[in-house]
Backbone bond lengths (Angstrom), bond angles and torsions (degrees), N, CA, C in turn:
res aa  C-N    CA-C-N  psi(-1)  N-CA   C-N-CA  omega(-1)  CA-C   N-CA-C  phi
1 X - - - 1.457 - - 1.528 110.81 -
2 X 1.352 112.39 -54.83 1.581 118.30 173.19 1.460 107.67 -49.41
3 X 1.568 126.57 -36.69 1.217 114.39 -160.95 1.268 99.07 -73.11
4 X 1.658 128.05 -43.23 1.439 126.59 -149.35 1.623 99.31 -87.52
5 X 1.314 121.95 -8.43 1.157 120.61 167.24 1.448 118.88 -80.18
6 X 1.580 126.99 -28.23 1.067 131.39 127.45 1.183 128.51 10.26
7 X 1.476 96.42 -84.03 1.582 122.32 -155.64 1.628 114.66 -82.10
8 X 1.862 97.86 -12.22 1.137 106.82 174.66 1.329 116.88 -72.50
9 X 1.352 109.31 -64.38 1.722 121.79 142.14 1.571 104.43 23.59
10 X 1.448 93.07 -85.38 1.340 136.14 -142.39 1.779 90.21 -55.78
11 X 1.086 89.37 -85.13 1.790 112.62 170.31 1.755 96.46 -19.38
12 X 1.362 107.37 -64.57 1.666 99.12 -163.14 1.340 102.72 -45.26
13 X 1.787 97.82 -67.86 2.129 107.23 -169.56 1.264 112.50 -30.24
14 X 1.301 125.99 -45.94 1.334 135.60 -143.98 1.906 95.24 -101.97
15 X 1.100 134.28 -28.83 1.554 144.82 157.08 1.868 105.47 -66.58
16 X 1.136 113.58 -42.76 1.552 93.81 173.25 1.940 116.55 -104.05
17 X 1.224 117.77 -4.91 1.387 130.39 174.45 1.716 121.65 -78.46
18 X 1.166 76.52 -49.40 1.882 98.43 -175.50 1.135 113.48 -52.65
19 X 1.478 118.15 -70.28 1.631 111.67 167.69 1.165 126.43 -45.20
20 X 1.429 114.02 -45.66 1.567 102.50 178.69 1.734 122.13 -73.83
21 X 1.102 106.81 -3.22 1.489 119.47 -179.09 1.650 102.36 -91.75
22 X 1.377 123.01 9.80 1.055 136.17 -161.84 1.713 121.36 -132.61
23 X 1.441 107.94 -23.03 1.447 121.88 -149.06 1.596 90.03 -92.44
24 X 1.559 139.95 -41.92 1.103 120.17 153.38 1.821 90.68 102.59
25 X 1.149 107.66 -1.47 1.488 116.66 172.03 1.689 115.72 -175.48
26 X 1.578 91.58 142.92 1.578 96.28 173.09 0.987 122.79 -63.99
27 X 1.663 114.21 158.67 1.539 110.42 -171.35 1.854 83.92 -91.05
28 X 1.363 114.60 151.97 1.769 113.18 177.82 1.602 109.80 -65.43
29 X 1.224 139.05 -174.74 1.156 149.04 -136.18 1.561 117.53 -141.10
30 X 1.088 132.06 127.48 1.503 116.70 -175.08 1.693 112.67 -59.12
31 X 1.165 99.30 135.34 1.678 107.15 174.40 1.919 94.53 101.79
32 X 1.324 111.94 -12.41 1.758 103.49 -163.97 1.922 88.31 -94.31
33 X 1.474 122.54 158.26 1.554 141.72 -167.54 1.704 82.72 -63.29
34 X 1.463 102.65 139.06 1.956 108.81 152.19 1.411 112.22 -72.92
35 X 1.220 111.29 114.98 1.399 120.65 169.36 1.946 108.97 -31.62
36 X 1.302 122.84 111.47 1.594 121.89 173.50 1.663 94.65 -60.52
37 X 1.745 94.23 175.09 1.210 105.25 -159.98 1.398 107.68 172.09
38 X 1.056 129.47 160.13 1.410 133.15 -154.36 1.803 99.91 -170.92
39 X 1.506 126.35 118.64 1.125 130.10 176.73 1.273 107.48 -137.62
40 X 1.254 130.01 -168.44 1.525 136.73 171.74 1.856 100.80 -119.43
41 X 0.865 101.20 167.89 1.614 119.14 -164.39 1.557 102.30 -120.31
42 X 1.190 113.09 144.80 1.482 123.19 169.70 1.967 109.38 -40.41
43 X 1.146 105.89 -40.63 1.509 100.37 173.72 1.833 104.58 -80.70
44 X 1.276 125.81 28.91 1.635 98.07 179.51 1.530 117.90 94.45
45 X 1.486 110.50 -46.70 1.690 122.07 -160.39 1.753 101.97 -70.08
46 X 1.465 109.30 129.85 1.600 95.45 161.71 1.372 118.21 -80.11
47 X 1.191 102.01 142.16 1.354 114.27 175.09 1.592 134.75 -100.13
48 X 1.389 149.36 119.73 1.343 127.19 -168.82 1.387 83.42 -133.44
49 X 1.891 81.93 156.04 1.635 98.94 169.09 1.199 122.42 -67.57
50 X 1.673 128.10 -39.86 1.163 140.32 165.42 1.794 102.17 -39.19
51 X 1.083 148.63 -45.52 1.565 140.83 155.02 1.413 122.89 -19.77
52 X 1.188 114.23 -35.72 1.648 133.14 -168.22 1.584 110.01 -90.37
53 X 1.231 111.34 -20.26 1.525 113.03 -179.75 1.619 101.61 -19.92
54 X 1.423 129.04 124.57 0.846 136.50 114.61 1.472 98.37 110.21
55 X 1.516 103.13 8.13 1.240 106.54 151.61 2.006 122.16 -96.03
56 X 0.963 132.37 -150.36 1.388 134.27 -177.52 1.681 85.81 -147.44
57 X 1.719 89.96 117.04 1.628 112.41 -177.82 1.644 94.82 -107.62
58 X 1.838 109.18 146.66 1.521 123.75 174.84 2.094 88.01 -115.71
59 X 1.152 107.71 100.06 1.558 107.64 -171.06 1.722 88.70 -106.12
60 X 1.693 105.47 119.14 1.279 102.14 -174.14 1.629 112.33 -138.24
61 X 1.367 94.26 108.80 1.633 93.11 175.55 1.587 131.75 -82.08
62 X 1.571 131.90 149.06 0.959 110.56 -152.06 1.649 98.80 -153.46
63 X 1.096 124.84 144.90 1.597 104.52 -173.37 1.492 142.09 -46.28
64 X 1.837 96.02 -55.02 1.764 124.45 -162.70 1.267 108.75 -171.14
65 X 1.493 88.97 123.45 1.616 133.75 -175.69 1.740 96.29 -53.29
66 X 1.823 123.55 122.45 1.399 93.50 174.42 1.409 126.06 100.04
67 X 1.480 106.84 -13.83 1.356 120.11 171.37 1.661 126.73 -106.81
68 X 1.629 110.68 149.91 1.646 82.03 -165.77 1.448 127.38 -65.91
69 X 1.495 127.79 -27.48 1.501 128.63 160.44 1.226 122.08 -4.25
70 X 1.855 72.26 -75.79 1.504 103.09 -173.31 1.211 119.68 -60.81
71 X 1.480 127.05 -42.51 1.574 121.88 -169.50 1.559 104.74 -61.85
72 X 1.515 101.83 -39.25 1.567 110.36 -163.54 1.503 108.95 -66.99
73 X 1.350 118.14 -40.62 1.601 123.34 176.98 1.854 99.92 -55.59
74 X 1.323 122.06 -59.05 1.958 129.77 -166.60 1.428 90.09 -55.34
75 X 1.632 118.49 -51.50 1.584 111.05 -153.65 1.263 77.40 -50.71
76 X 1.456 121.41 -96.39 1.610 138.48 -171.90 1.702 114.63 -1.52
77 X 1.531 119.08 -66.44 1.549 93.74 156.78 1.225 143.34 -78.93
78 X 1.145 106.72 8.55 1.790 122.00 177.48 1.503 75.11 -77.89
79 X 1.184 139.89 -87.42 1.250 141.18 -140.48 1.774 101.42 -58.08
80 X 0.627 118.58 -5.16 1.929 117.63 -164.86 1.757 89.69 -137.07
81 X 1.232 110.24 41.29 1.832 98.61 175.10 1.968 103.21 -95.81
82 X 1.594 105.21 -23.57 1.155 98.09 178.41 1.405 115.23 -75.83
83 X 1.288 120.69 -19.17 1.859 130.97 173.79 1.488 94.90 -54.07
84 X 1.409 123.53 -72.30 1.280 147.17 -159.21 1.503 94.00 -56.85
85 X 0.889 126.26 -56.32 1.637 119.97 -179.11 1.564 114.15 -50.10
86 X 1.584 113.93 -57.28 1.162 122.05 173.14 1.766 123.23 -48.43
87 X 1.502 102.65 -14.45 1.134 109.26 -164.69 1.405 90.06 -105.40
88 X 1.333 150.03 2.67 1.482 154.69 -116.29 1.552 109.20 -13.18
89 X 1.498 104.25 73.92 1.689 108.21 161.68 1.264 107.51 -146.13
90 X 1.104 107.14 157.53 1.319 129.92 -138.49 1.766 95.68 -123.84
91 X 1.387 117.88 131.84 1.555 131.74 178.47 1.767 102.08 -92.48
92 X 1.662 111.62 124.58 1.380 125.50 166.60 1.451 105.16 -110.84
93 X 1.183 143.49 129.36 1.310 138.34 149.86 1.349 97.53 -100.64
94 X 1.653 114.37 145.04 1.482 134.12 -175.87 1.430 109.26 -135.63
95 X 1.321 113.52 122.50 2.016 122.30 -170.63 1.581 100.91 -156.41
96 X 1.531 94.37 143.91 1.261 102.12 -179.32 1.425 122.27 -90.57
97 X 1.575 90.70 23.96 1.845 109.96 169.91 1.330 119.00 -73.08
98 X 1.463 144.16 179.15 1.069 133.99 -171.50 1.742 99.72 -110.69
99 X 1.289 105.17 171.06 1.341 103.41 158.04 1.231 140.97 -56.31
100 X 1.010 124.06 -25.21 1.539 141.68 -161.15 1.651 84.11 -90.95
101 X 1.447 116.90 -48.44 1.700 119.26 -175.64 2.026 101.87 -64.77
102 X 1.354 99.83 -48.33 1.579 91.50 178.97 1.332 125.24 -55.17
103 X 1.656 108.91 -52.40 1.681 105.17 172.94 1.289 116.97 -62.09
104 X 1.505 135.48 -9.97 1.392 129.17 175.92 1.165 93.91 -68.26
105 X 1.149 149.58 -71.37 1.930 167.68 43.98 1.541 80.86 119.83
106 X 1.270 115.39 -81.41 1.236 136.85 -169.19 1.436 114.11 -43.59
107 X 1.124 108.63 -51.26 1.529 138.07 -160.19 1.918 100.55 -75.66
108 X 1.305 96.03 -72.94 1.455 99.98 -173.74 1.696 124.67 -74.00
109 X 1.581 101.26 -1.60 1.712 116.22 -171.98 1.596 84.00 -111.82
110 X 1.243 169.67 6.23 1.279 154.55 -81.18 1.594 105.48 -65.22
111 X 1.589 107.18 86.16 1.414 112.01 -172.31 1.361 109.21 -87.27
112 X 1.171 151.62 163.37 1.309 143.96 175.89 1.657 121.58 -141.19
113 X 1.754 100.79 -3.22 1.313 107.38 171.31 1.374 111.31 -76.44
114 X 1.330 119.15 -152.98 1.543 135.44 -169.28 1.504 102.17 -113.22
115 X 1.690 120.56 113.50 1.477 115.11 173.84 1.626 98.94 -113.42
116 X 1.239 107.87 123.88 1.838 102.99 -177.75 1.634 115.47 -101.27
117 X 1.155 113.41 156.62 1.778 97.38 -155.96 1.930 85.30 -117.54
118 X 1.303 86.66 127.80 1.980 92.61 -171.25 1.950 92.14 -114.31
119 X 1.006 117.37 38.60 1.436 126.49 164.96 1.459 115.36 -3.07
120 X 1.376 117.52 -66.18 1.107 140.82 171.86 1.685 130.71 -65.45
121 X 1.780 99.65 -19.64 1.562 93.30 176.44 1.010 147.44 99.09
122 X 1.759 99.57 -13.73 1.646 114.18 -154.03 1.825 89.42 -106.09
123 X 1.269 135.97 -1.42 1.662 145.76 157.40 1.562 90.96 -72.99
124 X 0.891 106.26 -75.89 1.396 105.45 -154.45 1.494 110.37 -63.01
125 X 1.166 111.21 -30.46 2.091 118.78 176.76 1.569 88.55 -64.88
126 X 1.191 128.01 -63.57 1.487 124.25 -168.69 1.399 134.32 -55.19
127 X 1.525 98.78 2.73 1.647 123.96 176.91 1.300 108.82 -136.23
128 X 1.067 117.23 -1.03 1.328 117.76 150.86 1.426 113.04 90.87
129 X 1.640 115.50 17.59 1.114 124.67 -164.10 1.622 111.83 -132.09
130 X 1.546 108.07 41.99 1.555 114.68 165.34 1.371 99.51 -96.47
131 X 1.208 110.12 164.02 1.540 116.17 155.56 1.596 111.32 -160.96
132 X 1.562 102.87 120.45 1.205 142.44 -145.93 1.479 99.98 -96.81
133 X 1.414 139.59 101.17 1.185 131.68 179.95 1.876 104.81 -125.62
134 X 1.722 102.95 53.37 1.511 105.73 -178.10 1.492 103.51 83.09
135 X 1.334 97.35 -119.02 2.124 105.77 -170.04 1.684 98.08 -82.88
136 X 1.270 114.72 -1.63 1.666 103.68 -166.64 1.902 101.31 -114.99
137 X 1.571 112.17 103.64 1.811 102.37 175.00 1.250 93.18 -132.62
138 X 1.531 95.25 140.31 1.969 125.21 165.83 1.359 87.77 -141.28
139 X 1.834 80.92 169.23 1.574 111.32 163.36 1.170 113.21 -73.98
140 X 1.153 106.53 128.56 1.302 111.30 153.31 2.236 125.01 -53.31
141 X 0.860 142.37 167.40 1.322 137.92 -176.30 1.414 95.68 -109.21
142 X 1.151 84.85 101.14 1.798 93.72 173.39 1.900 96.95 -161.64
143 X 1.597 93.80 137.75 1.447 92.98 178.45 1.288 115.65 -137.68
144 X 1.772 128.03 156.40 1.141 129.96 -165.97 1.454 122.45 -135.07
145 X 1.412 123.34 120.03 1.475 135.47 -166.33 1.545 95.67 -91.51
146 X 1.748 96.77 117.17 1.696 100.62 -176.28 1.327 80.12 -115.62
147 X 1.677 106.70 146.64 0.983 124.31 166.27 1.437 126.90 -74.38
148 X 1.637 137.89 -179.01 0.941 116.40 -169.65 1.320 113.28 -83.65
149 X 2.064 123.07 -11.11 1.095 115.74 168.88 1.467 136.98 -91.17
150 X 1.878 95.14 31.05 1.240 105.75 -177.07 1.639 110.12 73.78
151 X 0.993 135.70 24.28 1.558 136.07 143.11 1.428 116.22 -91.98
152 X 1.539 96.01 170.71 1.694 95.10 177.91 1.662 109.03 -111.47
153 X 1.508 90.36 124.20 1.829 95.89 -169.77 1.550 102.82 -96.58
154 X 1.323 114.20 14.31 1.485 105.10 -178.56 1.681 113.72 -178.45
155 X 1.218 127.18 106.43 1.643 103.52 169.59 1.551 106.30 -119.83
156 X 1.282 83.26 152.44 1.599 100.63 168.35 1.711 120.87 -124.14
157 X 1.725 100.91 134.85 1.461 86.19 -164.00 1.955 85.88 -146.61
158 X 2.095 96.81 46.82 1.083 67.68 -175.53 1.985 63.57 -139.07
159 X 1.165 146.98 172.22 1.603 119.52 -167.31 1.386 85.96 163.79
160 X 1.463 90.80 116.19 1.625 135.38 166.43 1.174 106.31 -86.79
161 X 1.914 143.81 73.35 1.287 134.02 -172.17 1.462 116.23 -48.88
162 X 1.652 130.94 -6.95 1.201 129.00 169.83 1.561 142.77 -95.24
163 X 1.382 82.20 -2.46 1.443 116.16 -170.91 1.602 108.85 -126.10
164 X 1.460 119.93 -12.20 1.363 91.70 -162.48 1.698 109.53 -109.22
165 X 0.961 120.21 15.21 1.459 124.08 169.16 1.694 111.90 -59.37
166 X 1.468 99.80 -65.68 1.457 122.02 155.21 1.643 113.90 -23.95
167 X 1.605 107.10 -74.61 1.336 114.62 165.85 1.104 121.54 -22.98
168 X 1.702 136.65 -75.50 1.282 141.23 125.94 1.294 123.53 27.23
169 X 1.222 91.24 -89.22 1.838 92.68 -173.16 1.227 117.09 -66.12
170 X 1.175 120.72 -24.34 1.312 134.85 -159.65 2.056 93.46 -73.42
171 X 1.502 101.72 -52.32 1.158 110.39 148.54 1.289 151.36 -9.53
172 X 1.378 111.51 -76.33 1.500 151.85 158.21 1.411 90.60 -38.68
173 X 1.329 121.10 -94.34 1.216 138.86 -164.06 1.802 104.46 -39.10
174 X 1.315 125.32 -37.54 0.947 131.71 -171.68 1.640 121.03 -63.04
175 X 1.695 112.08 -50.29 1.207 143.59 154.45 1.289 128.53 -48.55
176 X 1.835 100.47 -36.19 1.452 104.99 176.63 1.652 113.92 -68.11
177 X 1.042 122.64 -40.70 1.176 133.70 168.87 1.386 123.69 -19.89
């Protein structure tokens, strides 16, 4: 029993250590500028952060399009997009999936937010949330509350996909204040 509790241990350290021992950059810092950025969206459209001025962005990276984590974290803000509106912020999902993978994503999860496809890495390296294992890179799950003047009022780089939508707002609301 002790051992497999151990090993449970083990499993966690090495699930929240590993990536970051991997990402090859820090994720930025609350109060430090959101890295700008410019991607395309599951519909085609580019997208930049600079667009959002002056709204309050939930910019959330996430590994793979299609996976259960993952589905379970999108359902969760799909389901809380009308909170987020009320709150005027705006949902980014960020994956180093392609488009063609997001609108499937989109399509068969019936997502309706914005998933931006960072193919290349250089979003997600700039937040510090690639992780590079040779021929194999995702995001890491880590997400970041930019404020509306384009700073970061909050990151998280530690994410319960079932819980953290909630987390979020709970957030939001906190800041709004």
């Amino acid at each position: 029993m002790l051992r497999l509790a151990l090993i449970a241990v083990a499993v966690v350290i090495a699930v929240i250590l590993i990536p970051r021992l991997f990402s090859g950059t820090r994720a930025p810092e609350s109060g430090a500028s959101a890295p700008d950025f410019t991607l395309a969206s599951q519909e085609g459209s580019f997208i930049s952060l600079k667009d959002y001025r002056g709204s309050w962005v939930v910019l959330y990276f996430y590994p793979k399009d299609q996976t259960p984590g993952c589905t379970r974290e999108a359902h969760n803000f799909q389901m809380d997009q009308t909170k987020y509106a009320e709150r005027h912020a705006v949902v980014l999902g960020v994956s180093v999936d392609n488009i063609d993978s997001h609108k499937k994503f989109c399509a068969k999860e019936g997502l309706n937010f914005k998933l931006l496809a960072d193919t290349d890495g250089k979003v997600s390296r700039s937040y510090g949330s690639l992780t590079n294992f040779g021929v194999v890179k995702f995001a890491a799950r880590h997400t970041f509350l930019i404020d509306p003047n384009g700073k970061i009022a909050k990151a998280y780089t530690s994410v319960d996909p079932a819980r953290h939508s909630e987390e979020v707002l709970a957030a939001l609301d906190q800041m709004r204040k």
